[in-house]
C-alpha positions in Angstrom: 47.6 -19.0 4.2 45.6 -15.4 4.9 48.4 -15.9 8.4 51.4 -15.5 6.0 49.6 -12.7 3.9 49.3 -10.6 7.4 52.9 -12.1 8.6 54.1 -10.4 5.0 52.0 -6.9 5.2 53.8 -7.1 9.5 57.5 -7.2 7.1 56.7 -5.3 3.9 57.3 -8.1 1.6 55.1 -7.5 -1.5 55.7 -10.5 -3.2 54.7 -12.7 -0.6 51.3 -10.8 -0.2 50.7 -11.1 -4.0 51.5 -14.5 -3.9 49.7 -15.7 -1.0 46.8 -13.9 -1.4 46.0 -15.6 -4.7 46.8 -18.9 -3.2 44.3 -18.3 -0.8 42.0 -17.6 -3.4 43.1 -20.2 -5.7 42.5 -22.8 -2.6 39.3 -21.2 -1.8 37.5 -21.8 -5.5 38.8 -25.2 -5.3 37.5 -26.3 -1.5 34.0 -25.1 -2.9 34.1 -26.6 -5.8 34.6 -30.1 -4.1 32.7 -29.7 -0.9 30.2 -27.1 -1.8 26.4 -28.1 -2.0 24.8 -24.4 -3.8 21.4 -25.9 -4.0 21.4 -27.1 -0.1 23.7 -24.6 1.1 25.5 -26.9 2.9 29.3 -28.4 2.9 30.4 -32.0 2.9 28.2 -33.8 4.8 26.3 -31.3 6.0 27.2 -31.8 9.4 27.8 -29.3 12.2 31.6 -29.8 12.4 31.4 -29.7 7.8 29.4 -26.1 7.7 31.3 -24.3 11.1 34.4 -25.0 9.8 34.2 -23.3 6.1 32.1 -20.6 8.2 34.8 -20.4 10.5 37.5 -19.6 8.3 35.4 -17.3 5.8 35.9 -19.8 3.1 33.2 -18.4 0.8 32.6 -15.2 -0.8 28.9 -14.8 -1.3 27.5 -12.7 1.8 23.8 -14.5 0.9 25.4 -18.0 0.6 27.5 -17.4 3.8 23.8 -16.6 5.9 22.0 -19.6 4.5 25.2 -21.9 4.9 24.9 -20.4 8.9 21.2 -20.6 9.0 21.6 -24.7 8.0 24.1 -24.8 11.0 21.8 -23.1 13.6 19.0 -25.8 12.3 20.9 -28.5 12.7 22.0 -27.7 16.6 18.2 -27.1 17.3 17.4 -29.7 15.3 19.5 -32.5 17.9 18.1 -30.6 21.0 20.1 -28.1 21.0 23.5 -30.3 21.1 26.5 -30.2 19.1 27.8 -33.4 17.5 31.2 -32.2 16.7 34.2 -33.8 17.6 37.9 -32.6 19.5 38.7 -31.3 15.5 35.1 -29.6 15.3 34.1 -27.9 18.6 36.3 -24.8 18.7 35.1 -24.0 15.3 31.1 -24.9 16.1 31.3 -22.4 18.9 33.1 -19.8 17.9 31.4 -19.5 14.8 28.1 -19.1 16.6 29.7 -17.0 18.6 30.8 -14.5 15.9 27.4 -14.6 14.9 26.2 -13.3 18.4 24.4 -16.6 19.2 25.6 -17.0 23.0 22.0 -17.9 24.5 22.2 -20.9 22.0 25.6 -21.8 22.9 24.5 -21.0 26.9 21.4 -23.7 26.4 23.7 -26.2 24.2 25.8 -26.5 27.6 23.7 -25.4 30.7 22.4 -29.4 31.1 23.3 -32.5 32.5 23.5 -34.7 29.6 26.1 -35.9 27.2 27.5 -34.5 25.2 27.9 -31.7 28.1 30.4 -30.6 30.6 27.5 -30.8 33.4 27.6 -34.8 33.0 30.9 -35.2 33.4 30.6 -32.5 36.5 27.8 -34.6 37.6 29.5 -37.8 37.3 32.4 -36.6 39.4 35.1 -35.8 37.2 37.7 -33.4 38.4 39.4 -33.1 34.7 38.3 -33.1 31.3 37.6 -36.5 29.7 38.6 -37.4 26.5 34.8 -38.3 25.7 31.8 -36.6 27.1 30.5 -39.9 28.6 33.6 -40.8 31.2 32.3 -44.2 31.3 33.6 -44.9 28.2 36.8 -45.8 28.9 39.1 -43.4 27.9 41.3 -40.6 29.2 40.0 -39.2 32.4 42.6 -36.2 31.8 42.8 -34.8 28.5 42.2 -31.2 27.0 40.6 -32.1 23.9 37.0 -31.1 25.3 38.2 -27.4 26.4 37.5 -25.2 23.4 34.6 -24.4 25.6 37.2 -22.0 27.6 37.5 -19.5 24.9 33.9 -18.3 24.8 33.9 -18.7 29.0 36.9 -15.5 28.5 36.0 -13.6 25.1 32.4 -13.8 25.7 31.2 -14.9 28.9 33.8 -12.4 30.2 34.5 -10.5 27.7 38.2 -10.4 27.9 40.2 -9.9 24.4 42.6 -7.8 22.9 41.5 -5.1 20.7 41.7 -6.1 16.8 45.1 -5.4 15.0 46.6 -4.3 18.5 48.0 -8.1 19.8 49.9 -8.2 23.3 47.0 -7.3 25.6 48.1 -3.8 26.3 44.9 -2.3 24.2 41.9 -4.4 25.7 38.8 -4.8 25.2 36.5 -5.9 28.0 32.5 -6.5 26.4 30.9 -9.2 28.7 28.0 -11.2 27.4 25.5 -12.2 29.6 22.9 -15.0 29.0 20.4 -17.5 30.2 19.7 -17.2 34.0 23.5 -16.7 35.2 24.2 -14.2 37.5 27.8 -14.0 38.2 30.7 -14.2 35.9 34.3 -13.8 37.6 37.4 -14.5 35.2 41.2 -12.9 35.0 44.2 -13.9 32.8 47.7 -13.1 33.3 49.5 -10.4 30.8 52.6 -9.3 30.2 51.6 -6.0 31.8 49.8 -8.1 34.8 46.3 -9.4 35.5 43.4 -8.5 33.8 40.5 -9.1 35.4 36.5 -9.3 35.2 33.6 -9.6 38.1 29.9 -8.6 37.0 26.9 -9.9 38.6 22.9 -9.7 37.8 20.4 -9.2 40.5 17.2 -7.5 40.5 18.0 -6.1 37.1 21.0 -4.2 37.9 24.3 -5.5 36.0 27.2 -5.0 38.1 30.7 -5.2 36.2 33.9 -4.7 38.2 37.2 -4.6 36.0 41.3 -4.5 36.9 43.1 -3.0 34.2 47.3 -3.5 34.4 49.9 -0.6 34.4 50.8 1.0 31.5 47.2 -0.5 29.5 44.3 0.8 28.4 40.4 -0.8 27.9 37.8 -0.1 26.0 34.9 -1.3 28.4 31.2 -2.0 26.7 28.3 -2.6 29.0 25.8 -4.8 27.7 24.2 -3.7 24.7 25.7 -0.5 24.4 27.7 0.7 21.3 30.1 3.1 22.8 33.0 2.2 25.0 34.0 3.0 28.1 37.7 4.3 27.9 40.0 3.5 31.2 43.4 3.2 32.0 45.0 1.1 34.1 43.1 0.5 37.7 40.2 -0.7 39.3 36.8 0.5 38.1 33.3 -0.2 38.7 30.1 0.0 36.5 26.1 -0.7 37.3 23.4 -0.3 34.5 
């Protein structure tokens, strides 16, 4: 619903934005009051997939609510070893939510292992496409995208490729890698209308390395790690060491 509010602020219809906006309010009240759980601070069943979602898609209002509802979520990934136990529906939502919330050394240790549910057992057990289930033996699809929400956070975070807020299209970008755990290299690039885009940083000895390719006719905001103000580029080749 908040899609069509933006899709009718894009076209200057006032009506539509009046009217969608207080069904997106009037929907809002009513998914809490069913699924809601105040004195927990929890949704439905609790479970990862039930609080990321509602996180996800800023479902409630209450800024105190909204940190204890996240807080639950965090517990409960710790709480099964640092695992998710979301489904194909639930996964996107689990790790872009903790995302958001600037917890990528979580979602770096909920992946960097050889277990299931993982991406390193089904590297380990030889599969050269996603399976439909994190345990291949199983017996379902060998070759099936359902598992690759984790591709997002490789590019927006990992990488830090994304197009600047309110400015769609990729020709205002902003590159903010994120690095975590013990990697050391991160190389990524996506395709634009403008051309590639691309990313290369490295770690060693305490020196970050970031190398970035900007296309004709854009321009890139370009954050080293944990700095606040941006690097401003055109288009090119540059490279960075802090």
């Amino acid at each position: 619903v908040m899609y069509l509010v933006q899709a009718a602020k894009m076209v200057g219809n006032d009506f539509d934005i009046h009217y969608y906006t207080s069904l997106a309010q009037d929907i809002m009240v009513a998914f809490n009051k069913c699924f809601l759980h105040k004195d927990t601070a929890q949704y439905g069943t609790g479970s990862q997939c039930s609080n990321a979602l509602p996180l996800f898609l800023q479902m409630m209002q209450d800024a105190d609510l909204n940190e204890k509802v996240f807080a639950n979520l965090i517990k409960d990934v710790e709480a099964h070893g640092n695992r998710l136990t979301t489904g194909d529906v639930g996964n996107r939502y689990l790790i872009q939510t903790l995302a958001r919330n600037g917890e990528h050394e979580l979602i770096y240790k909920m992946f960097n292992h050889e277990e299931a549910p993982g991406y390193g057992f089904q590297l380990k057990f030889g599969a050269t496409t996603l399976t439909e289930q994190w345990d291949p033996r199983q017996g379902s699809s060998w070759n099936h995208f359902m598992m690759g929400q984790i591709d997002e956070w490789f590019f927006n975070s990992l990488a830090g490729i994304r197009t600047v807020e309110g400015k769609p299209g990729m020709k205002e970008i902003e590159i903010r890698p994120r690095p975590v755990g013990d990697l050391t290299y991160v190389r990524a690039s996506t395709e634009t209308l403008y051309g590639k885009v691309a990313v290369d940083w490295t770690r060693e000895n305490g020196v970050f390395a970031l190398k970035v390719t900007i296309p004709v006719g854009c321009t890139a905001r370009v954050f080293l790690p944990n700095e606040k103000e941006p690097k401003i580029v055109e288009s090119g080749t540059y490279s960075f060491k802090k």
